[in-house]
C-alpha positions in Angstrom: 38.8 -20.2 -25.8 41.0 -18.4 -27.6 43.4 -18.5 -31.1 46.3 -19.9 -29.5 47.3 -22.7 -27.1 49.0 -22.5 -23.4 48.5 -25.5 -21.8 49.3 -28.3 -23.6 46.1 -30.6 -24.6 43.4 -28.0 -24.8 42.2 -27.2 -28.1 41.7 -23.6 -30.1 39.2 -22.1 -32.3 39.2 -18.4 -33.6 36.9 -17.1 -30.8 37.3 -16.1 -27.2 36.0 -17.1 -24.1 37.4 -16.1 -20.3 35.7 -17.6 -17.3 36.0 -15.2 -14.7 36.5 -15.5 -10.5 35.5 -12.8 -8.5 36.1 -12.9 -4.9 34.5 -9.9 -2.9 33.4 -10.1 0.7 34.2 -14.1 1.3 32.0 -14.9 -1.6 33.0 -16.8 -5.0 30.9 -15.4 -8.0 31.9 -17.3 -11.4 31.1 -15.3 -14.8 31.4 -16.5 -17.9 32.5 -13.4 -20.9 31.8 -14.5 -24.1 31.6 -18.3 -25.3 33.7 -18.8 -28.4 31.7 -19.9 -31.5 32.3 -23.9 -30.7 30.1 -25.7 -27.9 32.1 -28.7 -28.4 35.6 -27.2 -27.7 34.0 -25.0 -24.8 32.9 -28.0 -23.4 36.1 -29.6 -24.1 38.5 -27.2 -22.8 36.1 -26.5 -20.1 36.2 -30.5 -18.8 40.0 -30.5 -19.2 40.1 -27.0 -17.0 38.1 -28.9 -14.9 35.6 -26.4 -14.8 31.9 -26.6 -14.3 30.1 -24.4 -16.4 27.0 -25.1 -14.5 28.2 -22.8 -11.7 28.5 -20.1 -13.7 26.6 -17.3 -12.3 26.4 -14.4 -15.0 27.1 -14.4 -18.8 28.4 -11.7 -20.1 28.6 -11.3 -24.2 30.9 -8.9 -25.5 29.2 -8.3 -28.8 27.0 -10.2 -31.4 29.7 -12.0 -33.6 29.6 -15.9 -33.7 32.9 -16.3 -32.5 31.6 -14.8 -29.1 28.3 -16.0 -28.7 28.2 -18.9 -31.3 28.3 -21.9 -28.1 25.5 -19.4 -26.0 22.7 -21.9 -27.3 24.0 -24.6 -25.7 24.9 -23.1 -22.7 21.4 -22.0 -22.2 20.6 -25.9 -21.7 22.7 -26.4 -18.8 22.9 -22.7 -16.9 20.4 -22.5 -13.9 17.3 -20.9 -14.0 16.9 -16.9 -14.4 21.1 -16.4 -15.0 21.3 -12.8 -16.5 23.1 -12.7 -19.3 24.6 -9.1 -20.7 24.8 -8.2 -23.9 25.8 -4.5 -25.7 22.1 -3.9 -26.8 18.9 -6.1 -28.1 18.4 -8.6 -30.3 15.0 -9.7 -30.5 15.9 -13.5 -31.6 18.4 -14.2 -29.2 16.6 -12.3 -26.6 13.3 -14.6 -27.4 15.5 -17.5 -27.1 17.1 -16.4 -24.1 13.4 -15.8 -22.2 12.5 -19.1 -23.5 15.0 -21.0 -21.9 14.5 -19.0 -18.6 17.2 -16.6 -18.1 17.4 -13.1 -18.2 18.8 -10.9 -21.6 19.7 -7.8 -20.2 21.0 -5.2 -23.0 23.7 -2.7 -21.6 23.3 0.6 -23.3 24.9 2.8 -21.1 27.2 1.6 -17.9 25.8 -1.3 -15.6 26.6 -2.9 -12.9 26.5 -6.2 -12.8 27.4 -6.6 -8.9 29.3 -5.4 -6.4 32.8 -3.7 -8.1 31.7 -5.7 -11.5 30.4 -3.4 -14.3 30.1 -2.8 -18.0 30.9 0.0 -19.7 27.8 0.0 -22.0 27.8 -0.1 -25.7 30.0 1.7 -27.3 29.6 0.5 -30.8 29.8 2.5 -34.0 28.3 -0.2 -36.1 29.0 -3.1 -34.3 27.4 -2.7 -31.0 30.2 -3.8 -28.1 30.8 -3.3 -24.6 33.5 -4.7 -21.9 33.7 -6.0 -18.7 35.1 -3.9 -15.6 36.7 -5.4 -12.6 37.6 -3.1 -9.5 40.9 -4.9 -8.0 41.7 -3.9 -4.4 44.7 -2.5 -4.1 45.4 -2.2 -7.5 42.3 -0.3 -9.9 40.1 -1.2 -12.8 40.9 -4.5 -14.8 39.4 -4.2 -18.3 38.5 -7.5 -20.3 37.7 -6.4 -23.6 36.4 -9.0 -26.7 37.2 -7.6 -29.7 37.7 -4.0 -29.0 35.3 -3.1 -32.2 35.1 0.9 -30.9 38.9 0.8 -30.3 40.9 -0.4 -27.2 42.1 3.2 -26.7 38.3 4.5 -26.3 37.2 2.1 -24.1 40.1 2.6 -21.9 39.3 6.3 -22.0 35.4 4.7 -21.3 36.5 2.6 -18.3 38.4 5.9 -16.4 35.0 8.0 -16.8 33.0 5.2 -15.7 35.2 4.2 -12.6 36.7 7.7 -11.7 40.0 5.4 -11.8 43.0 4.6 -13.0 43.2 1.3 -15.1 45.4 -1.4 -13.6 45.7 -3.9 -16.9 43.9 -4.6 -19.9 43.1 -8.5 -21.3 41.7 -9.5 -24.3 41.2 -8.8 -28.4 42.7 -5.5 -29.5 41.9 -5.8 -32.9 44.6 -4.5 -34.2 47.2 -6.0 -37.0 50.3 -3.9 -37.9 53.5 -3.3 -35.8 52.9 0.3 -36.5 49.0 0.2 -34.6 51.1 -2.1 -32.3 53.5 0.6 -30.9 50.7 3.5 -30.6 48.8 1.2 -28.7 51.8 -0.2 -27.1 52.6 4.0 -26.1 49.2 5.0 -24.7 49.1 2.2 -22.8 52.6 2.9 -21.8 51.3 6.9 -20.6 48.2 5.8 -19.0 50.1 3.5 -16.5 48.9 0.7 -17.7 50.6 -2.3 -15.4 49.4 -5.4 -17.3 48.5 -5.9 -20.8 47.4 -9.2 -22.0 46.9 -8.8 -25.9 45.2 -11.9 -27.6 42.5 -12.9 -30.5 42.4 -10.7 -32.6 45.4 -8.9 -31.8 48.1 -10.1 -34.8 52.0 -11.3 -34.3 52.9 -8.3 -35.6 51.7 -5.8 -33.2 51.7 -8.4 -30.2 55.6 -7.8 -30.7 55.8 -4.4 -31.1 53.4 -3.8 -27.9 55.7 -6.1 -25.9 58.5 -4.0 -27.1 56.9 -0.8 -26.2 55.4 -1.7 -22.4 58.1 -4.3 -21.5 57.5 -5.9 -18.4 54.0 -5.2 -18.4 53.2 -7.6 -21.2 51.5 -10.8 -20.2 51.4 -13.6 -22.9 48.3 -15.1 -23.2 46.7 -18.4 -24.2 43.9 -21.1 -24.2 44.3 -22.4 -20.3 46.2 -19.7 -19.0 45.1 -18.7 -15.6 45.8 -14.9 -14.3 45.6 -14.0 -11.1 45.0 -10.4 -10.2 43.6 -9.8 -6.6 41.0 -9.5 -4.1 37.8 -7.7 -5.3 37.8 -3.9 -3.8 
């Protein structure tokens, strides 16, 4: 799910979604960040993807906004029995909700690993309470999937390198930024950190998607509803 199309046929909603491979040791694990605010076009996109949700693993939820968790209560009908599903800190109904449908709310208020080279960087919300997902790459370092980047995209980059004791290898997701002008200071931190693949979307406006592009150059990565990324192997 996201704000704009990729493949053609696949519908979009303001929201965000990313289903997530992980490949570590031979094994497949499929997590599911965020879930838009739309069962219907999850479900949709999802069938057209030909993806089956019913595999996924782990849900992770970015932060408490209905464009991120609005489709969670369906999901809850059709994801097996006791799947954890991460969130930035608790919220008694959803949490209630969650135990009554017989999976497993687990709030992240500091770093947590979800499993092997999977983590989150625990809430860093002023406000808004948010946290992102961390992917250890082999070969490569730390991919960061942010949602809306709430705390800033800068501080949870500067989050992720404490947590991992690495460098970070690309960044995907909702910057939440509008102007040209945010565009190319995040565009030039990026830029200094080494920052090899930066995937702006949601809530990241035209205006400082272009100036980011401008500013990190090869290392921008359109994205889309549909697009598939590949990265690496999990180290």
């Amino acid at each position: 799910m996201d704000n704009d199309p990729w493949l053609e046929g696949l519908r979009v909603s303001w929201g965000l979604s990313f289903y997530v491979e992980v490949f570590s040791k031979g094994a497949r694990h499929i997590l599911l960040m965020d879930t838009g605010g739309s069962p219907d076009l999850l479900l949709e996109n999802a069938s057209k993807l030909h993806l089956n949700l019913r595999e996924v693993e782990t849900v992770f939820i970015s932060h408490w906004h209905a464009d991120h968790c609005g489709a969670l209560d369906h999901l809850l009908g059709i994801l097996p029995t006791s799947t954890p599903i991460y969130f930035p800190s608790e919220n008694s109904s959803w949490f209630r909700r969650i135990r009554e449908a017989g999976k497993v709310p687990i709030a992240c208020a500091g770093p947590v690993r979800l499993m092997e080279g999977v983590w989150s960087t625990g809430n860093l919300g002023r406000g808004i309470a948010e946290h992102s997902l961390m992917v250890n790459v082999e070969r490569k370092g730390l991919l960061l999937l942010v949602g809306c980047s709430h705390p800033g995209v800068l501080r949870i980059l500067r989050r992720a390198r404490e947590v991992s004791g690495g460098s970070v290898y690309g960044v995907i997701g909702g910057f939440h930024i509008s102007s040209a002008r945010e565009g190319a200071r995040v565009g030039r931190a990026l830029r200094e950190m080494d920052v090899r693949l930066v995937s702006p979307c949601h809530c990241t406006r035209p205006p400082a998607r272009r100036e980011i592009k401008r500013v990190v150059g090869e290392a921008y990565v359109e994205n889309g509803v549909g697009r598939v990324l590949s990265i690496g192997s999990l180290g």
